[in-house]
N, C-alpha and C positions, 0 to 999 in steps of 0.2 A: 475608492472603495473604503466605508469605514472598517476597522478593526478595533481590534479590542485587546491588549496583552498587558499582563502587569510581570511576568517575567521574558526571559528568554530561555532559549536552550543554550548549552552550555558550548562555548567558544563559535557562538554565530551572532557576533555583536556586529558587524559590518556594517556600513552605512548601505543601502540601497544601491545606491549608483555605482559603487565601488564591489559590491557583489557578485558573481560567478554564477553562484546557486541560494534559493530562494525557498527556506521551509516557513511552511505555514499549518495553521492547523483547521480542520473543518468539523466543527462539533456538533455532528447530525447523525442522530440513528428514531429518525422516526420510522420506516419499514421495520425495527428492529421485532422479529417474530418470536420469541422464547426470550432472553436478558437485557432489556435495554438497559443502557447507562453509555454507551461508548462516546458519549456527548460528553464526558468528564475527563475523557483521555488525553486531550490538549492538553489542558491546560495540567493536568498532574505530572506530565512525563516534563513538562518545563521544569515543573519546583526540582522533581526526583534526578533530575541530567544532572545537578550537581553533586551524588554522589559519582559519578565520572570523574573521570579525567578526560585531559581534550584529545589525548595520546593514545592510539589504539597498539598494542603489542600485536594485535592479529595482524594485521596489514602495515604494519613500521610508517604509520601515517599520522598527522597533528590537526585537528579542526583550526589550530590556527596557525597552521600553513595557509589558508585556502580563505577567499574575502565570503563569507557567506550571510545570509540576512536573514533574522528573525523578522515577521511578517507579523507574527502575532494571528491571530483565532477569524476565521471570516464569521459575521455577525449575521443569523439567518431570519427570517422569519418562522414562529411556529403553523403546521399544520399546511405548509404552502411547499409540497416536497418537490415538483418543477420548478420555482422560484428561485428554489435551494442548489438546484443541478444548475439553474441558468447564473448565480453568481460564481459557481465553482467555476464554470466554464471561461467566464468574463475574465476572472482573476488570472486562472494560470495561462490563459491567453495573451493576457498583459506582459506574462512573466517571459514568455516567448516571444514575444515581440520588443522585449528588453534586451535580448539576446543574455537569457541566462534560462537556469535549469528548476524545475520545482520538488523540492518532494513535500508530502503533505501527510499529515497525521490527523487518521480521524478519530473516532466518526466511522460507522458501520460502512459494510463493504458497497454501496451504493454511489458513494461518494467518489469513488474510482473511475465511477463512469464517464462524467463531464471534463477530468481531468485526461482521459485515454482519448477523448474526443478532440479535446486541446494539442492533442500531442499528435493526432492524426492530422490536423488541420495544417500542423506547420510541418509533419515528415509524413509523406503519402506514402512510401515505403515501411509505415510503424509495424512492427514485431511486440507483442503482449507476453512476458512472460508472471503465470500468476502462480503463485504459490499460497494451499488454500487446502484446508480440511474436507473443501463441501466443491461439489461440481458448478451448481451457482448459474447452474442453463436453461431451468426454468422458463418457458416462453412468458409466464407469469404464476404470481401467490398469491392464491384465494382472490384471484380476481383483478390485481394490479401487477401491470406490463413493467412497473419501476419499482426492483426492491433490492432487496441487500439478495436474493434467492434467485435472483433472475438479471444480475449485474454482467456476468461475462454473455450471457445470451445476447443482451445490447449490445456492447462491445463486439461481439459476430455481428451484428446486423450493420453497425460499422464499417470493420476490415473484414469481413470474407472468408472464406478457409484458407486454412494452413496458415493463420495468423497468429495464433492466439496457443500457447504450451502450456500445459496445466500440469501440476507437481504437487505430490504428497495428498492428493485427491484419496479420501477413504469414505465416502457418504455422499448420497444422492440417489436419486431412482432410476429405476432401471432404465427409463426411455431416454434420460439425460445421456448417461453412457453409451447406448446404442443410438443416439442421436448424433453426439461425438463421433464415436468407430466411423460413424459413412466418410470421415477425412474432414469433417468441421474444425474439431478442434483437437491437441494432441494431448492425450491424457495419460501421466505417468503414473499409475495409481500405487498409492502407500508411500511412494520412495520418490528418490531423486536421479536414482542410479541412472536414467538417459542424458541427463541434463550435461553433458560429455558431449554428447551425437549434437544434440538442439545447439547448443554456442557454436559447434564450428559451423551448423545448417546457417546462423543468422547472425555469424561474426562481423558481415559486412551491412547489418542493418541497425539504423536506429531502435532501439528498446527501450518501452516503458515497464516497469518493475511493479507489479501490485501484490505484496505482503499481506494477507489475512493472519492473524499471528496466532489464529485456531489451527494452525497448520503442527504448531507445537502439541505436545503432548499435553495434555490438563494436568497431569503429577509436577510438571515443573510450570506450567502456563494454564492457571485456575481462575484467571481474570477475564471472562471473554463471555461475549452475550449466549453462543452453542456451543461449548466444549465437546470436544468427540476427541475419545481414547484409541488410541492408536497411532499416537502423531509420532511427528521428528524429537529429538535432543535438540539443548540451544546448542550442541558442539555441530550436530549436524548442518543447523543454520548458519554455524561461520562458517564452514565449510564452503556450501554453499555463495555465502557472500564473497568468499574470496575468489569462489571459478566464477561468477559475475564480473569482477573487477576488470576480466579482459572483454567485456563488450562495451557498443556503444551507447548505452547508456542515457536517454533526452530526459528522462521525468521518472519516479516514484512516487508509491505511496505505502504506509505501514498502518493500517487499521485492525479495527476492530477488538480493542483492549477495552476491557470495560474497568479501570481499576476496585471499583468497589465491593467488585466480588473477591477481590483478595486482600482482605485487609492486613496480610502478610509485610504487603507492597514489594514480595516477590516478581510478579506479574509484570509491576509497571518497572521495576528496575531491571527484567529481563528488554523491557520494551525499547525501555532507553538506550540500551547498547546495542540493539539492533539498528534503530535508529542513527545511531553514532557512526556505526559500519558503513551503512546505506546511502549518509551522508559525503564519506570520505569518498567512496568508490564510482560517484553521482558524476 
């Protein structure tokens, strides 16, 4: 698989073979319905990791304890968005047949799919847990079954009910929610506050992690293709990532950061350290 990277993230310089876990980045937001750009996310949160450190005080963790490998950017075709799902899939399939772990930064929330698909393939028992501003159940948008609007609805057609735990959910229509309630999928709407009951429900199962970072509030998280007001703090998101850290954990991902909307580069350095966290607890 070619790539393409001219930096890395910070303290995942690892060789390949000597690696654990394996971040990459996937720079596609062609679905992207109201802000594209999340195809710039990659490769900015690389440059921006070095205002990090490799040392997290949340979690008394070091990125370079842990052998991990930049992957560098999967390289897509334009205008070819099956094309796009069927290299994502290839890769973090590789990645699991390496006996190592992926997490991935896109790239609008579409991108999540191929890799939930990847991570069912090699654990038949997979548990989704997504955290995300938008319900995202859409059977389809304006007409197409593959989008960033209708990505966890895939993901159901996948794994089944009572798969899939949805968190900080504040936007979506109505039939999505009452499509949900019949026991599809589990929806914490606004909060997080069940995510307590859901770990002990599926402490003994593998977990893939998928991060929409619209889940944040837009006052501190203004980089993102649909902002919707009402979200989480980033205190609330380490929170969060620390009652993660006692599960089991196969695969993430952290999208949907458009930086260019925040030329602050607040946005993309909130991004980074989620990432950081994500990676430690992976």
């Amino acid at each position: 698989m070619e790539m393409y990277n001219k930096y890395q993230f910070i303290g995942c310089e690892s060789d390949y073979l000597k690696a654990t876990k394996v971040i990459f980045g996937a720079p596609f937001d062609g679905t992207s319905s109201f802000r594209p750009g999340s195809r710039f996310a990659p490769s900015k949160v690389r440059i921006d990791s070095y205002a990090l450190e490799t040392y997290s005080p949340y979690l008394d963790l070091d990125l370079e304890e842990i052998n991990i490998h930049d992957a560098g950017d999967l390289e897509f075709p334009f205008g070819n968005t099956k094309r796009v799902l069927d290299i994502i899939n290839d890769f973090v399939s590789n990645v699991y047949n390496s006996n190592k772990k992926p997490l991935m930064i896109g790239g609008e929330h579409l991108v999540s799919l191929p890799a939930i698909s990847a991570a069912y393939k090699k654990h038949n028992d997979l548990v989704v847990l997504h955290f995300d501003a938008h319900t995202d159940l859409r059977e389809d948008y304006l007409g197409e079954k593959y989008s960033h609007a209708t990505v966890m609805k895939r993901a159901w057609d996948l794994l089944g009910d009572d798969r899939i735990y949805q968190f900080g959910i504040r936007s979506g229509l109505r039939e999505e929610f009452e499509w949900s309630s019949k026991g599809h999928t589990f929806i914490n709407k606004f909060s997080f506050n069940l995510l307590d009951d859901v770990i002990k429900k599926t402490n003994d199962k593998p977990v893939y992690i998928t991060i929409d970072l619209d889940i944040l509030d837009p006052s501190i998280f203004s980089g993102t293709g649909t902002p919707e007001p009402g979200g989480i703090s980033f205190n609330n998101m380490m929170t969060i990532i620390k009652k993660l850290s006692s599960l089991n954990i196969v695969g993430a991902d952290i999208v949907e950061l458009s930086p260019d909307y925040d030329t602050s580069g607040v946005s993309t350095a909130v991004a980074c350290k989620i990432i950081r966290e994500m990676l430690l607890i992976l």
